[in-house]
ROKE-655075 format. One record per residue (C-alpha): x, y, z; residue in one letter; residue number from 1. Coordinates in nm, 3 decimals, always signed. Each point is the difference from the previous one (the first is absolute). Example, Ala and Ser with C-alpha at 12.3 -4.5 7.8 and 13.67 -1.06 7.14 Angstrom:
<rs>
((+1.230; -0.450; +0.780); A; 1)
((+0.137; +0.344; -0.066); S; 2)
</rs>
This chain:
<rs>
((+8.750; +10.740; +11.591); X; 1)
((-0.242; +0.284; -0.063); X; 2)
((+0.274; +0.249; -0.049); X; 3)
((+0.192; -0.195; -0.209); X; 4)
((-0.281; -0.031; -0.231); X; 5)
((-0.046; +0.435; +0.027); X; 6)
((+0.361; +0.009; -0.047); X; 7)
((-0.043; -0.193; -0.348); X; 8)
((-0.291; +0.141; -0.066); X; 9)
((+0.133; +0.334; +0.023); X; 10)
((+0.300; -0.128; -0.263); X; 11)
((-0.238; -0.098; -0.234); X; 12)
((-0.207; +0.371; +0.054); X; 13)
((+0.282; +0.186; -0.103); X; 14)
((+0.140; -0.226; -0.273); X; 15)
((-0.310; -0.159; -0.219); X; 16)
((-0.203; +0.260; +0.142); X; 17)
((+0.126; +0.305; -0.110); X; 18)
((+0.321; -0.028; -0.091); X; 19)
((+0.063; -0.317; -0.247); X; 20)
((-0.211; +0.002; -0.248); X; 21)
((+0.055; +0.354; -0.115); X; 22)
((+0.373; -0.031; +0.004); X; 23)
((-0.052; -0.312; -0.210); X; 24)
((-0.178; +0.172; -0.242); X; 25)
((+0.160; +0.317; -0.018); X; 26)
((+0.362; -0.164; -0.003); X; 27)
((-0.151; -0.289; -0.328); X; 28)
((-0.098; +0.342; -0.160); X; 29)
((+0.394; +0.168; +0.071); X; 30)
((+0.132; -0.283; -0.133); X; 31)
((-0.240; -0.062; -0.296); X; 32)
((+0.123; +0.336; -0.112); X; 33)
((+0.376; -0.017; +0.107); X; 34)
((+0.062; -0.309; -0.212); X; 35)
((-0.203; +0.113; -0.306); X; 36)
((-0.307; -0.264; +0.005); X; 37)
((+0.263; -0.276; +0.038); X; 38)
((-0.271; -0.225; +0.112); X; 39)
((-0.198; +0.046; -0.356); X; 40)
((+0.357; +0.039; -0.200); X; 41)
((+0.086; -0.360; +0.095); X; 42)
((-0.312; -0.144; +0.033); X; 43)
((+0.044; -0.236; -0.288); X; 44)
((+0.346; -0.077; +0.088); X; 45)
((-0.132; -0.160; +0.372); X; 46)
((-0.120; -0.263; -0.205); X; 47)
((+0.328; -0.123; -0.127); X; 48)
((+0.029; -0.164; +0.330); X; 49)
((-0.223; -0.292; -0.118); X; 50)
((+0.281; -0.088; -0.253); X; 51)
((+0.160; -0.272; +0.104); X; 52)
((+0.315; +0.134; -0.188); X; 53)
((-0.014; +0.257; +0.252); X; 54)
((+0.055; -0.218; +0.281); X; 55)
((+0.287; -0.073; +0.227); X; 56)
((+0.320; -0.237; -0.213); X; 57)
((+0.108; -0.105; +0.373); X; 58)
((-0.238; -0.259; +0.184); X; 59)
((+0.102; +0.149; +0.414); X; 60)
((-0.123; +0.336; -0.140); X; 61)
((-0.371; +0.120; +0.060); X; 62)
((-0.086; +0.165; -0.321); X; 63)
((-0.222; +0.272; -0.056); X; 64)
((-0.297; -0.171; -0.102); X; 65)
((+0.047; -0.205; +0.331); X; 66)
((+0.001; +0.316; +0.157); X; 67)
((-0.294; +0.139; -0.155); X; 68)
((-0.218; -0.330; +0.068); X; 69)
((+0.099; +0.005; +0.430); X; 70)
((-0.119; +0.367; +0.009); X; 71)
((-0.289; +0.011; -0.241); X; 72)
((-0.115; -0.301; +0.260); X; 73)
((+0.111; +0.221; +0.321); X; 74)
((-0.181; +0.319; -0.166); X; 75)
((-0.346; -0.243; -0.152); X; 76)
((-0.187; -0.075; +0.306); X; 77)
((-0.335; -0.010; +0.154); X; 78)
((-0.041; +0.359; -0.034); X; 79)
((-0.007; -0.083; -0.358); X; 80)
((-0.337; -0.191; +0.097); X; 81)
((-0.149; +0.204; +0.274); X; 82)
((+0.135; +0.275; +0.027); X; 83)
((-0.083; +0.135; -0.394); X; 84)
((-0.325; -0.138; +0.162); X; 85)
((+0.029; +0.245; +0.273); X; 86)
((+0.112; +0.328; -0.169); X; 87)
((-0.281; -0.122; -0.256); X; 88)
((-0.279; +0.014; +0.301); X; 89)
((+0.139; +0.310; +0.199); X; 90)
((+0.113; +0.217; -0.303); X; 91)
((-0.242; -0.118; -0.248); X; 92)
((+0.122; -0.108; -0.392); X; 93)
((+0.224; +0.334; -0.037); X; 94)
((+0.250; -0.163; +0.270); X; 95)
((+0.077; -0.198; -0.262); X; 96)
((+0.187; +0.266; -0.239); X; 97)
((+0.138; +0.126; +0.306); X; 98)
((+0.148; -0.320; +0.039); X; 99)
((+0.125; -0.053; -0.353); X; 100)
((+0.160; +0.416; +0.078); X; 101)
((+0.209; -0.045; +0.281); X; 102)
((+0.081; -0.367; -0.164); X; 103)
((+0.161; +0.194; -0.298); X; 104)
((+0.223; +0.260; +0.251); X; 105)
((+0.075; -0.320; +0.215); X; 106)
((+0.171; -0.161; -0.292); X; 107)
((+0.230; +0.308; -0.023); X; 108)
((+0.072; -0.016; +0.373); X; 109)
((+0.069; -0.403; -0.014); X; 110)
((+0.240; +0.083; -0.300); X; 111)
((+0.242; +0.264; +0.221); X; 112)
((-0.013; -0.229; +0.329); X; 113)
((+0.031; -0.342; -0.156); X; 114)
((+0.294; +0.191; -0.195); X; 115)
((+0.162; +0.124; +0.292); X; 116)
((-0.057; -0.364; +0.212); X; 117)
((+0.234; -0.161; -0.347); X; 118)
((+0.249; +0.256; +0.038); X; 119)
((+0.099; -0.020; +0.369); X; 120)
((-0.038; -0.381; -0.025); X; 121)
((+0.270; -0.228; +0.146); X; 122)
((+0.124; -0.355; -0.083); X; 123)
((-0.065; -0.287; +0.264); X; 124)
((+0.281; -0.272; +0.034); X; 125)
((-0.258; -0.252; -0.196); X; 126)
((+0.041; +0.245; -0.299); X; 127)
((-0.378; +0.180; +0.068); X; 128)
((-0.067; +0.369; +0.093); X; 129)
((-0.199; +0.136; +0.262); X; 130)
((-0.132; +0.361; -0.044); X; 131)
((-0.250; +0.216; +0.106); X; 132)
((-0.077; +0.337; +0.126); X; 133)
((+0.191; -0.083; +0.306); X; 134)
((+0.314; -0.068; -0.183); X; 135)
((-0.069; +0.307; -0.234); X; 136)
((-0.016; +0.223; +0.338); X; 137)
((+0.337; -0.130; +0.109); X; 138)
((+0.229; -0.010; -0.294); X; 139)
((-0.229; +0.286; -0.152); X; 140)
((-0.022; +0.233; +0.237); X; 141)
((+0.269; -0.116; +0.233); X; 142)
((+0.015; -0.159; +0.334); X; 143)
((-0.081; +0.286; +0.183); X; 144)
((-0.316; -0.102; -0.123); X; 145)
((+0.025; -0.325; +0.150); X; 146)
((-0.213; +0.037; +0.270); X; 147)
((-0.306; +0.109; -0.288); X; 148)
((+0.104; -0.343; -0.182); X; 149)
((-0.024; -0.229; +0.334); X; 150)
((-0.387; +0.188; +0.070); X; 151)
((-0.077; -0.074; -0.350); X; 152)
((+0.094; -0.379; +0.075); X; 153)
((-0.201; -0.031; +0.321); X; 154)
((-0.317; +0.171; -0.153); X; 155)
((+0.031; -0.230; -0.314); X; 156)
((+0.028; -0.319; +0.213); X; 157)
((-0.276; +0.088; +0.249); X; 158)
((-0.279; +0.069; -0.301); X; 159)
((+0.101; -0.225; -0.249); X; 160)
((+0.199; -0.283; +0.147); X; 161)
((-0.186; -0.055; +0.274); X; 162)
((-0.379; +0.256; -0.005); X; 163)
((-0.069; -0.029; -0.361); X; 164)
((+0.053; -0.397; -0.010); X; 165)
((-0.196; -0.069; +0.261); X; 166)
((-0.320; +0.176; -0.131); X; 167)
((+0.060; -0.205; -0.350); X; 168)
((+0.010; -0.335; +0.215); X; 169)
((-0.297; +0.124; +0.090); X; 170)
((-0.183; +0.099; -0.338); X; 171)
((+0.093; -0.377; -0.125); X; 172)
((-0.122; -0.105; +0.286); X; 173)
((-0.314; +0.134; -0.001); X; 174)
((-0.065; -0.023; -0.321); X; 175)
((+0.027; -0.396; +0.017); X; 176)
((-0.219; -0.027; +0.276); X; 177)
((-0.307; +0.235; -0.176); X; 178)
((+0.006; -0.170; -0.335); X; 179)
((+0.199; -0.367; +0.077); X; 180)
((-0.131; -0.050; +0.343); X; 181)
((+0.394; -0.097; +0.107); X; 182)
((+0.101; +0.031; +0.346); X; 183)
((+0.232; +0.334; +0.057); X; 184)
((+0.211; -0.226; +0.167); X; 185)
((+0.069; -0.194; -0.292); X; 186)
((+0.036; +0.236; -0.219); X; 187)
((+0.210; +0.223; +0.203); X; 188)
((+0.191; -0.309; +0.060); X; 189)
((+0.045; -0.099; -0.365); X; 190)
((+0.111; +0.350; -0.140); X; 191)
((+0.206; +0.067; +0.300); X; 192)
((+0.193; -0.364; -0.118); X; 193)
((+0.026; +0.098; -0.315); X; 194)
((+0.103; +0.348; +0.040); X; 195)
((+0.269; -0.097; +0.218); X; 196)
((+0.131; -0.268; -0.264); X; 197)
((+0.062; +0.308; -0.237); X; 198)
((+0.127; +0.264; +0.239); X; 199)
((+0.242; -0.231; +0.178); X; 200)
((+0.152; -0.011; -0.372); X; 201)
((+0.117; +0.350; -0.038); X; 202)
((-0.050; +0.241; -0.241); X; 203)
((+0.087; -0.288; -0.331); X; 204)
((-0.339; -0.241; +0.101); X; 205)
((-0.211; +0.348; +0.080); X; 206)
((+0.079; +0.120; -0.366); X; 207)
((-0.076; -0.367; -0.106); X; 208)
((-0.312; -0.028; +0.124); X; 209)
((-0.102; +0.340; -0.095); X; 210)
((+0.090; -0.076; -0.369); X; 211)
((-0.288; -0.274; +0.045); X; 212)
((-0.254; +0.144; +0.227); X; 213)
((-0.024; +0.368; -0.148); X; 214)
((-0.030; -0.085; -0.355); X; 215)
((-0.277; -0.267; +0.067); X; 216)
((-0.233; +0.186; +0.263); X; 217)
((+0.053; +0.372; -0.224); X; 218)
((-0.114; -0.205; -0.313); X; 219)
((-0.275; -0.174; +0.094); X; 220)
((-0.141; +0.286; +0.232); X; 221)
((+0.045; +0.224; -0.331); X; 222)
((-0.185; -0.274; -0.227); X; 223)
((-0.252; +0.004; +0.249); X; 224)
((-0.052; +0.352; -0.057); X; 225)
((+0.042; -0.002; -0.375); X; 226)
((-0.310; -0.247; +0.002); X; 227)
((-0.182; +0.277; +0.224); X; 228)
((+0.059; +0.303; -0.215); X; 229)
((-0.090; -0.211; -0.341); X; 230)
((-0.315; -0.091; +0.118); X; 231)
((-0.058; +0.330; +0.098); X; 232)
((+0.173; +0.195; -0.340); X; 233)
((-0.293; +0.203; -0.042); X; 234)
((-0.001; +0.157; +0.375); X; 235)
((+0.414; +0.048; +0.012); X; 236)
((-0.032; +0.375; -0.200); X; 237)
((-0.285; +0.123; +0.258); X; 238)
((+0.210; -0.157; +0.281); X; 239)
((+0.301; +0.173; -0.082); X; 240)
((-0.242; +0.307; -0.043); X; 241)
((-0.107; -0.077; +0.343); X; 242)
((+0.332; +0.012; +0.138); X; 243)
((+0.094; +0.347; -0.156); X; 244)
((-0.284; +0.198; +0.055); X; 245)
((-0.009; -0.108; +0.365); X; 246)
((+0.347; +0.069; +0.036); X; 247)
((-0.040; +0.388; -0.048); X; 248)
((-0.300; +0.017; +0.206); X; 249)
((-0.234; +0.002; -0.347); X; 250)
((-0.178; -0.307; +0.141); X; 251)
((-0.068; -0.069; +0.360); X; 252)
((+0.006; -0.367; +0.123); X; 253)
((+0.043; +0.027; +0.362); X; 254)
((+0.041; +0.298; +0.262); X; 255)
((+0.276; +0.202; +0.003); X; 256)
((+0.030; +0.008; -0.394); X; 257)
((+0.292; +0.069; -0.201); X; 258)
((+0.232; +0.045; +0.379); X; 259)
((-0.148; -0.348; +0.089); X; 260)
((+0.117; -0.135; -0.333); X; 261)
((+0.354; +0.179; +0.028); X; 262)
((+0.100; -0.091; +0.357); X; 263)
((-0.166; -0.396; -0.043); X; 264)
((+0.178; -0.003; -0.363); X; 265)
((+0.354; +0.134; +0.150); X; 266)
((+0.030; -0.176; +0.308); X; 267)
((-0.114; -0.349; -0.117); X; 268)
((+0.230; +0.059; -0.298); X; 269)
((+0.291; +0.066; +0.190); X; 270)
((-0.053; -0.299; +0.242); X; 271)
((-0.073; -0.222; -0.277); X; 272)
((+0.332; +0.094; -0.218); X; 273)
((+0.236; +0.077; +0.277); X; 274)
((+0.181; +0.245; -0.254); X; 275)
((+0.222; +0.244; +0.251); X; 276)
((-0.084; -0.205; +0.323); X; 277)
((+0.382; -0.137; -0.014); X; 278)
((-0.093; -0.357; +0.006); X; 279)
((+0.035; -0.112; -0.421); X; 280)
((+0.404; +0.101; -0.023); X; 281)
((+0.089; -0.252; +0.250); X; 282)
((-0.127; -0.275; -0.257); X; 283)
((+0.122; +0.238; -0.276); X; 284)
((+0.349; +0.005; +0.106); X; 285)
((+0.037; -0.383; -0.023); X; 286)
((+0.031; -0.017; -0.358); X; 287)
((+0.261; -0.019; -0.210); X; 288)
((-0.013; +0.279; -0.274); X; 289)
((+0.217; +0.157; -0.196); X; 290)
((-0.103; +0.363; +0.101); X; 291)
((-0.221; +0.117; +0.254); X; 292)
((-0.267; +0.222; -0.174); X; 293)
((-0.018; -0.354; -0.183); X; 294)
((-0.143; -0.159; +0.340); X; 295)
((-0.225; +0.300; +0.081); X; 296)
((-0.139; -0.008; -0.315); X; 297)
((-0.099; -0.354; +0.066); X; 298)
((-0.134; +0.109; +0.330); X; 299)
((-0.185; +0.265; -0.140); X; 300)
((-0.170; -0.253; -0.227); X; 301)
((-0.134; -0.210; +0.335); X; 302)
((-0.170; +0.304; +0.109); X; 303)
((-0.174; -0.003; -0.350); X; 304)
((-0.098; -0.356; +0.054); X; 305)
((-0.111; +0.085; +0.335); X; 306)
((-0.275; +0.269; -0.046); X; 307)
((-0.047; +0.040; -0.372); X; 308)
((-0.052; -0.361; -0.058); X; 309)
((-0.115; -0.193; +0.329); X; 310)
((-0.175; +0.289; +0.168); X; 311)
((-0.186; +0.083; -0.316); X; 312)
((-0.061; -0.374; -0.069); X; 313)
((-0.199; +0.004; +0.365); X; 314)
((-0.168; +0.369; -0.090); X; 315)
((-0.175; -0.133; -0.288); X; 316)
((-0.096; -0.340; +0.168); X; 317)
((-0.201; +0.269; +0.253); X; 318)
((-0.087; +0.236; -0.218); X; 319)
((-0.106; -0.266; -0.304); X; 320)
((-0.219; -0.134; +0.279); X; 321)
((-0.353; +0.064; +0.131); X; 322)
((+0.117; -0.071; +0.348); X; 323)
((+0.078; +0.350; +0.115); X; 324)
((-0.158; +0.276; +0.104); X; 325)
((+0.125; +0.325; +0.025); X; 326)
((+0.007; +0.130; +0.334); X; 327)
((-0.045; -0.382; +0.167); X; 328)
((+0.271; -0.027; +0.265); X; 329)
((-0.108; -0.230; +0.206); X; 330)
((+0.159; -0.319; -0.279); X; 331)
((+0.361; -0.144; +0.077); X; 332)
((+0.255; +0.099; -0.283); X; 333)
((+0.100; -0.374; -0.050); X; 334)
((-0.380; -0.087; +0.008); X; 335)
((-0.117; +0.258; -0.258); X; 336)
((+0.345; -0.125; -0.245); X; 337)
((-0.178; -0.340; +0.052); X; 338)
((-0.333; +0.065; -0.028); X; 339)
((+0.053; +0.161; -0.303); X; 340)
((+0.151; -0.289; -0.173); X; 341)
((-0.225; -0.201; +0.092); X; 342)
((-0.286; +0.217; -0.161); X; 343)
((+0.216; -0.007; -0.325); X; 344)
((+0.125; -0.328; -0.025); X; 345)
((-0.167; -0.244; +0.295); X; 346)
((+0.018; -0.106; +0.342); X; 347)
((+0.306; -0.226; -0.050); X; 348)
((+0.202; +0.332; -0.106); X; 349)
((+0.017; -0.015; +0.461); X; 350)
((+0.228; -0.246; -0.031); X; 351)
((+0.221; +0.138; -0.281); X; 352)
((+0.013; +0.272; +0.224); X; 353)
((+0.134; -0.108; +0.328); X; 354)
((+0.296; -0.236; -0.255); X; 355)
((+0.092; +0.379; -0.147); X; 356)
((+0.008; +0.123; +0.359); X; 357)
((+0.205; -0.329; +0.121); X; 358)
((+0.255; +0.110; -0.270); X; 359)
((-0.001; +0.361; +0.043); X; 360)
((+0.022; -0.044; +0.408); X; 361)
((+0.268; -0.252; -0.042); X; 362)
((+0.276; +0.245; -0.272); X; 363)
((-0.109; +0.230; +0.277); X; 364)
((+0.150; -0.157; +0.265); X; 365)
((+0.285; -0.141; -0.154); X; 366)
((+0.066; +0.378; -0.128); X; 367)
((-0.059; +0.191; +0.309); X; 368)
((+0.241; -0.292; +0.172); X; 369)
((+0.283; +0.123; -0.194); X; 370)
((-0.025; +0.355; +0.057); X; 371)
((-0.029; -0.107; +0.364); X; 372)
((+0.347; -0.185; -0.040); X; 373)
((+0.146; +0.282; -0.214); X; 374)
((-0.060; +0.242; +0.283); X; 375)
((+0.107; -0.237; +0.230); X; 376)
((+0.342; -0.036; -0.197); X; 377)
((+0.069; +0.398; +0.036); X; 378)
((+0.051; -0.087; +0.398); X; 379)
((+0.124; -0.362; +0.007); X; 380)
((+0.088; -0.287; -0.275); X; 381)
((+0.070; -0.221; +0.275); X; 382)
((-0.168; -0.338; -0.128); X; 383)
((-0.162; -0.042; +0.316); X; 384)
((-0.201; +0.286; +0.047); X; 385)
((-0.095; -0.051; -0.371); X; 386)
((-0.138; -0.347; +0.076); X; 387)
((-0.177; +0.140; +0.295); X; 388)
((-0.165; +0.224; -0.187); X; 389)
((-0.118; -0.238; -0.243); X; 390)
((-0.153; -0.200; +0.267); X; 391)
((-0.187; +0.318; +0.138); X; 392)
((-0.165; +0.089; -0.278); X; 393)
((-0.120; -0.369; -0.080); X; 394)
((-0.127; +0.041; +0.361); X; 395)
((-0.154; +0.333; -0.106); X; 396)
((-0.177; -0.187; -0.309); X; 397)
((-0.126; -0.274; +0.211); X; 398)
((-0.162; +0.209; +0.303); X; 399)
((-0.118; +0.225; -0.281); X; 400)
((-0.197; -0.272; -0.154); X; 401)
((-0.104; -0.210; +0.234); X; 402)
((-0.121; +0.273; +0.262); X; 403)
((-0.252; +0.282; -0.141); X; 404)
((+0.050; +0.230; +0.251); X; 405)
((+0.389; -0.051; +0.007); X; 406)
((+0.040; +0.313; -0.229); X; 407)
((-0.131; +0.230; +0.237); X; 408)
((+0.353; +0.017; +0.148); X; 409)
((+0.133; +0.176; -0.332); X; 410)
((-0.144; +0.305; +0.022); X; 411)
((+0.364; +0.139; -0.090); X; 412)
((+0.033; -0.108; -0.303); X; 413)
((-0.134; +0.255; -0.188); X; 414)
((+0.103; +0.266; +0.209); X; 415)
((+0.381; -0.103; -0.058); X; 416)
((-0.066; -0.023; -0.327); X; 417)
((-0.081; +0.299; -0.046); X; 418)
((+0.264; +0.135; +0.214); X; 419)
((+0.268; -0.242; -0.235); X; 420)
((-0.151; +0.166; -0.302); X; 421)
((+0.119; +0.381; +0.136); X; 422)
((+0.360; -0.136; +0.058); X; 423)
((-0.005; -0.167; -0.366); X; 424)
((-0.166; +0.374; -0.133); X; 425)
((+0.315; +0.187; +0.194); X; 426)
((+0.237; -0.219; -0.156); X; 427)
((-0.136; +0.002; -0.336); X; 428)
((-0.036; +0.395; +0.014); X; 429)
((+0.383; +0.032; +0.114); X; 430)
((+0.110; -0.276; -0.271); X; 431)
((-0.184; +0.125; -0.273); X; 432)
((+0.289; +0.163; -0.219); X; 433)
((+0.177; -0.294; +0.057); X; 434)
((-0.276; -0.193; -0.218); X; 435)
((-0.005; +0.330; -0.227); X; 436)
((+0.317; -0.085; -0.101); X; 437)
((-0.083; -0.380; -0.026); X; 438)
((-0.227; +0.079; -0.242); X; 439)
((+0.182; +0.269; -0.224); X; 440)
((+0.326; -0.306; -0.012); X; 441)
((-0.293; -0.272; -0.074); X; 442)
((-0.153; +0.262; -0.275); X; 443)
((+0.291; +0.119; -0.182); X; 444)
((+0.122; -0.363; -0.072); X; 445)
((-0.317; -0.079; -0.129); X; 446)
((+0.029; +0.316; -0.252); X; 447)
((+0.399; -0.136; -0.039); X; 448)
((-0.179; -0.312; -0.153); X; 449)
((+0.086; -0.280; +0.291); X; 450)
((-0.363; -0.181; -0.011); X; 451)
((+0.114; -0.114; +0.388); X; 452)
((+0.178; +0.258; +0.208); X; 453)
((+0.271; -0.102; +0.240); X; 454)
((+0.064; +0.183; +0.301); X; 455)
((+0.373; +0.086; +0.087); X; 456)
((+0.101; +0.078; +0.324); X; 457)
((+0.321; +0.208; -0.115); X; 458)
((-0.297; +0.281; -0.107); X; 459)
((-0.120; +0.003; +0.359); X; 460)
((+0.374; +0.053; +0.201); X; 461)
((-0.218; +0.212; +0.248); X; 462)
((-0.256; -0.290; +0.130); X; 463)
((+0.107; -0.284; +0.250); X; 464)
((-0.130; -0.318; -0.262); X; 465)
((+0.118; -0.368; +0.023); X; 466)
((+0.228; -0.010; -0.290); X; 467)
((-0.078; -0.390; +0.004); X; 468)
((-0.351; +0.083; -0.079); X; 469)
((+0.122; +0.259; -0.254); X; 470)
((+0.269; -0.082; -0.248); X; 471)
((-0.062; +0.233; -0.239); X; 472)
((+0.029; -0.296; -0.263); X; 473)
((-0.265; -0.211; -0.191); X; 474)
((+0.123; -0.334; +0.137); X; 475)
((-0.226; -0.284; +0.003); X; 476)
((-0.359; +0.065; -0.139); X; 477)
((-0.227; +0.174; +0.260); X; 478)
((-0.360; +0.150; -0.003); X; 479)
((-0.051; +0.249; -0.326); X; 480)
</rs>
């Protein structure tokens, strides 16, 4: 057992250690420049996606706003709690613009994956598509690649299907038990029921209850904050000041200085808005759109909610706060979020706290179930093994939950994620002027005067599409 634990460890060494996060970055900037900015030229057209009258005409389709919702609840987390609260403690304020930095490359990177995941799509028998960087590899690249594509798949299912799910059983779990006083067992047994009840109804009742849960727990934790920062009006312009000036190493919070601000600012960034790490296209290729820059557009948009909304919403909670104290590491990330709160707004704010984390746990799991079953697809669609897997990972939530040291055994979960994230980087790097040439067809219709570009297939003779997921026609109404 102790080697397998050095072998993993050695994974994650060479991949978040080294390797990753500079490739992240470095790639968001090659992009950011490639494409012209695209992530600031469309910026006001991710919005339209809140129309309704941009919204799927055909009720079996999962429009883009559905799409949007599942992964802004996959991507919103409890990193968006604790760990701002974390890069906050260990990098000081300036981790903060770091944050907001890599946040603005990472929503060029979504845009050119999520892209790429809508082209290569294909059409399922019940009239959905499955997608992903898997799929992309495959029809993208070519089965040669195959073997790349089936890795991708078993890394994706070990850390989020089955790792990543059982440590958010286990933050819901915990987090009842601190503030409620309920038994893990109950609690692990109640989300693990109701969990089930949504993942055992495919893809249609995930996007359902994602259209209910994400609106309701990214409102009311914004409010929240709203009420935070207008009490505190006067201190927001010396915060932000804050935030700056440590950034470049003007202002020293904690050791380490402007590097400690950097790497704490980068890393928790990345993990936060998942932006390159190859799991947001396999939700993005599930909706129906009429082109796909349309789709990774949207997708860039989630990684705007992510970090420049929710993470900043829990930065100025901390930072609004008297509770900490630069340099203080010895305070739990979820623990300083909540104490914080509390100091603003009362004691009671605890238990608005562990409902948020209930709701963000719970999209979580339901999100990181279906890129579990997505990968899974890319081997098998056999029904059975599908419904197997299902049952696992309910299994997974449960032991999660209910047993606090049960997560010990997932100590690969963030190695394979970070070894998922390279094979999603390779592919993206070797597909790349395919997206170019997304985005020149998606720009020059927009300068031709179509408000809603339409992809057509006959333009792209050289790429192995699904001309059922591509007609090249208008058709019934679908997302922008």
């Amino acid at each position: 057992m102790q080697f397998i634990e050095s072998f993993f460890a050695v994974i994650g060494d060479l991949t978040w250690g080294w390797a990753l996060i500079p490739i992240l970055v470095v790639l968001g900037v090659f992009i950011t420049l490639l494409t012209g900015f695209v992530q600031l030229r469309y910026f006001k057209r991710m919005f339209r996606v809140l129309s309704s009258s941009n919204q799927s005409g055909d009720p079996n389709a999962i429009s883009a706003r559905a799409a949007l919702l599942v992964s802004v609840g996959g991507r919103v987390g409890g990193g968006n709690i604790a760990g701002v609260a974390v890069a906050i403690t260990l990098g000081g304020p300036g981790a903060v613009f770091w944050m907001w930095m890599v946040a603005l490359l990472g929503m060029a990177t979504s845009l050119v994956e999520c892209s790429l995941a809508q082209l290569y799509k294909r059409r399922e028998e019940d009239g959905t598509f499955r997608g992903g960087p898997a799929y992309s590899i495959i029809h993208g690249l070519g089965t040669d690649f195959r073997w790349l594509a089936v890795l991708y798949a078993l890394c994706l299912i070990a850390a989020f299907g089955l790792g990543f799910n059982a440590f958010q059983g286990n933050t819901v779990a915990g987090a009842a038990e601190e503030s409620l006083g309920i038994s893990r067992l109950w609690s692990g047994l109640g989300l693990t029921i109701v969990a089930g009840f949504i993942v055992f109804g495919g893809i249609h009742r995930i996007a359902k209850a994602a259209d209910v849960v994400v609106p309701v727990m990214a409102t009311a934790y914004l409010l929240m904050a709203i009420v935070v920062i207008v009490l505190h009006a006067a201190e927001l312009p010396g915060v932000l000041a804050s935030i700056v000036r440590n950034a470049f190493g003007f202002e020293q919070a904690v050791g380490g200085g402007m590097g400690a601000a950097l790497a704490q600012g980068l890393r928790r960034g990345l993990f936060s808005n998942e932006a390159g790490l190859g799991s947001a296209p396999n939700v993005a290729a599930t909706a129906d759109v009429r082109h796909p820059i349309s789709q990774g557009i949207t997708q860039s948009f989630s990684v705007f909610i992510d970090t420049m909304v929710i993470c900043t919403c829990t930065a100025f909670i901390i930072l609004l706060g008297n509770v900490y104290q630069p340099g203080a590491e010895n305070i739990d990330g979820v623990v300083l979020t909540q104490l914080s709160l509390a100091s603003h707004l009362g004691d009671w704010t605890q238990y608005f706290l562990t409902f948020i984390l209930l709701l963000f746990a719970f999209s979580s799991i339901i999100y990181n179930y279906y890129l579990g079953e997505n990968a899974l697809a890319v081997m098998t669609e056999n029904p059975i093994a599908i419904n197997v897997f299902r049952i696992v990972v309910m299994a997974i939530v449960f032991a999660g939950a209910a047993a606090p040291g049960a997560t010990a055994v997932f100590f690969f979960s963030d190695p394979l994620m970070g070894l998922l994230a390279l094979v999603n980087l390779i592919a993206i790097m070797m597909l790349l002027p395919v997206c170019l040439r997304l985005l020149r067809d998606f720009r020059g219709q927009l300068a031709a005067g179509v408000e809603r570009p339409v992809l057509n297939p006959d333009d792209y003779p050289d790429l192995d599409l699904d001309r059922t997921a591509w007609t090249g026609k208008v058709g019934e109404e679908s997302a922008r």
